[in-house]
N, C-alpha and C positions, 0 to 999 in steps of 0.2 A: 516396464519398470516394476519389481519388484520388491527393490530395497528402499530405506531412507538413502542408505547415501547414492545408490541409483538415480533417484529424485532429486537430488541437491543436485549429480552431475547433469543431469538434463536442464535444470532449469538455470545453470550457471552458462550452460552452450545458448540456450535462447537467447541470451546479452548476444553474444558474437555475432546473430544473423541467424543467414543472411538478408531474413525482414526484422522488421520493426516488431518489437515484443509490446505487444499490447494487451491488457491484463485488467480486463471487467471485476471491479472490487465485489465481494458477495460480503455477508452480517449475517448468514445462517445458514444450514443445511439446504433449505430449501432451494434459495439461491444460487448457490456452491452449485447444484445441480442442476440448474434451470442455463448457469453458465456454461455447465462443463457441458453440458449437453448444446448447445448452442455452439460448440469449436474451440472452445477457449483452449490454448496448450498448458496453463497452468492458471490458478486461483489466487489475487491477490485478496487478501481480508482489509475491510473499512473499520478501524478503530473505532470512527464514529457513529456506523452503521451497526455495529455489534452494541456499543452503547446505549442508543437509542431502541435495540430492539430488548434491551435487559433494562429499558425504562431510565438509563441516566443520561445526562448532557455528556455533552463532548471534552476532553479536554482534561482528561487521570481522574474523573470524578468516580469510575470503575475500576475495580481493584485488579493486579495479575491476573488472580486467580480467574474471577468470573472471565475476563478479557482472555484469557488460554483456555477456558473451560470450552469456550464454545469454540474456538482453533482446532480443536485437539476433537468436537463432533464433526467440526466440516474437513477437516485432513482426514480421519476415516471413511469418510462419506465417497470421497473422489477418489478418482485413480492419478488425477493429475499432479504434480506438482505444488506447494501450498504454502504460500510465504505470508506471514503475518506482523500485522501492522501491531506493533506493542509501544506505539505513542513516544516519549520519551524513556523509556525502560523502566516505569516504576523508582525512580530515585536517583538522584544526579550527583550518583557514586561509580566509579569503577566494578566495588561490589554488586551493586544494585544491575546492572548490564549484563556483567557475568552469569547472573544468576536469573535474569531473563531471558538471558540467551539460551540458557541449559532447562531453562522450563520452556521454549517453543520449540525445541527439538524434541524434548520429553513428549509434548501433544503433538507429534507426530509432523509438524510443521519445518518444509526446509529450508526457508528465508524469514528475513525477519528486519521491517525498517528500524530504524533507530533516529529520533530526531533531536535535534541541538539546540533548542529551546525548552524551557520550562515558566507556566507562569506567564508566558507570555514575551519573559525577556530569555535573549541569548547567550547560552552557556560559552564560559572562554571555551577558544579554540581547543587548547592543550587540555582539558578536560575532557571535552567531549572524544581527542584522541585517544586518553588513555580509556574512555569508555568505548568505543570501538576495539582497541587492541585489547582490552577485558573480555568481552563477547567473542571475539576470534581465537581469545586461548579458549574459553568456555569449550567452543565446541568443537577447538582440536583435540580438548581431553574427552568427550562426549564418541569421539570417534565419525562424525558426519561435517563436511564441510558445506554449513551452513554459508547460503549468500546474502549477505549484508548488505540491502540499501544505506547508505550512508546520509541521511537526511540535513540540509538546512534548511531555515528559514528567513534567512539573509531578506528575501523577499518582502515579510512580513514586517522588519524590522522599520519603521515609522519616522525612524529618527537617522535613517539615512537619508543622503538624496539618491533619486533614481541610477545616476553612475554606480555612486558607493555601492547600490546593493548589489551590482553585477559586480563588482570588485572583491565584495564582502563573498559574496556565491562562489565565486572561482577558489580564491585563497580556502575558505573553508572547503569547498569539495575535497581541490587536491589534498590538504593535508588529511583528508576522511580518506579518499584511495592509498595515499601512501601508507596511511596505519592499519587496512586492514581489510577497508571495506570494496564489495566487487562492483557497485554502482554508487553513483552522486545521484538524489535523490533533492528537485529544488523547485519545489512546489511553486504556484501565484506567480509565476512569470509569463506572460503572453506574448511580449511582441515579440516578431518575430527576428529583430536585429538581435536583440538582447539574447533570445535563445540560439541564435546560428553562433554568436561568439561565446555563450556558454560549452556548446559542440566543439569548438575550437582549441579553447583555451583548458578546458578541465580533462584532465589527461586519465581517461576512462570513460564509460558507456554512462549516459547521464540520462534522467528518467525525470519526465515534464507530466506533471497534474494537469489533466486537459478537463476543457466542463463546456459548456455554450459558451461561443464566442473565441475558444480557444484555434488556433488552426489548425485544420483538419489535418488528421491522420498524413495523408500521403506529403502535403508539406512537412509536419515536423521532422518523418523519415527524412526528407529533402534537407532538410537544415541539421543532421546528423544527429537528432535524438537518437538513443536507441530504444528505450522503453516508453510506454505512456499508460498511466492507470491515471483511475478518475475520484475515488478515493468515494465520499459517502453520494457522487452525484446519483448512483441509481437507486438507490437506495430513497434518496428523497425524493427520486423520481417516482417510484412505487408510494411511499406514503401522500404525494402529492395527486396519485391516480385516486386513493380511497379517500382525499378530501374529496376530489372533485365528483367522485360513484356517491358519496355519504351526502353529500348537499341535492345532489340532484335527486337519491330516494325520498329526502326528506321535504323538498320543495316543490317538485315538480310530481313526485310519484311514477317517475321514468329509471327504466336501466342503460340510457347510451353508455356511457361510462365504462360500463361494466360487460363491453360487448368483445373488447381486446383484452382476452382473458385466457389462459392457458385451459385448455379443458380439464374438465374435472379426472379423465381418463388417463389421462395423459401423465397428469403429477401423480396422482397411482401409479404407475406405470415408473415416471424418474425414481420414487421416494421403497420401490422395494428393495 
């Protein structure tokens, strides 16, 4: 793969098969490379992970720019593939989608989620359509066919009952694949009934946020996901290691912790 749109076309085949696209979220160069070198076929980016390592909370409290500044280091970095998480698109316009879409191709990036909540609450349907169909002209005039996770949060929403939100998921996905986008993207769902008739009923490759406790790998394949990213779980899994390496230097005066460690050689070695 040499081109961007080489890289869009590779990582829009990955949907199809014929396994399960699974897609280890990174938040820095480092990362990026500790995955890609690990097998990954392409790099998804943690919104949240990228926040957090630029010192903000989760949740648009980081601007475009810094959130594509670092897109745009770790899509140089890799040879792989490199789809970026840009939250809600910075502004819950048409424009505003457009105009994020055409800056994560600009850094270098050939996917890009897009989610349907802002705030916490969920944007109408037909909004968030035309902000998908915004982003897909974006970057037919860009010249790269960018693949679009089409995000809801139908899951999140609090004020459904648990039917409703599988109701609310489905309706929302398909009218996201029919407007534009190449995956349904539907985060916080677990059980496993609930996800077999998501597979079912949303008419395109639909892609489940897995974390502890979610079901493994070779079942979600079974119940027809096609994708699964984890989104900021390693990430907090890494800063949950240097809690646990920083209490034990400081209490005990011992390194366990700190004994499952990449060698110092080694990341030499990924980061030339």
């Amino acid at each position: 793969m040499t081109t961007q749109r080489d890289k869009a076309a590779a990582f829009r085949q990955l949907h199809a098969g014929p396994r399960l696209l699974v897609l280890p979220n990174a938040w820095d160069v480092a990362s990026a490379k500790v995955i890609a070198a690990a097998g990954a076929p392409a790099i998804a980016t943690s919104s949240a992970g990228v926040a957090f390592v630029l010192g903000f909370p989760d949740g648009e409290r980081i601007s475009r720019d810094e959130m594509l500044g670092m897109v745009r280091r770790i899509a140089a970095a890799v040879e792989v593939p490199v789809s970026a998480d840009v939250e809600a698109g910075y502004g819950a316009t048409a424009d505003a989608a457009a105009r994020t879409a055409r800056a994560v191709l600009e850094a270098g990036a050939v996917g890009m989620n897009l989610e349907d909540a802002e705030g916490g609450e969920l944007l109408p349907v037909d909004l968030h359509v035309e902000r998908i169909r915004a982003a897909r002209s974006a970057a037919t005039s860009f010249g790269v066919p960018v693949v679009i996770n089409g995000r809801t949060d139908a899951f999140a929403d609090r004020k459904l009952t648990p039917d409703a939100r599988v109701e609310e998921a489905i309706r929302r996905a398909n009218a996201y694949l029919a407007a534009g986008a190449d995956c349904a993207f539907v985060p916080f769902v677990t059980q496993p009934e609930d996800i077999a008739r998501l597979a079912r009923e949303i008419r395109g490759p639909i892609n489940i946020l897995a974390k502890p406790g979610s079901p493994p790998l070779s079942e979600l394949e079974r119940l027809g996901v096609r994708r699964v990213s984890v989104g900021s779980a390693i990430a907090l899994a890494a800063y949950g290691l240097a809690r646990r390496a920083a209490r034990e230097l400081l209490d005990s005066g011992t390194y366990q912790a700190m004994t499952d460690a990449i060698p110092f050689a080694e990341m030499q070695q990924l980061l030339r």
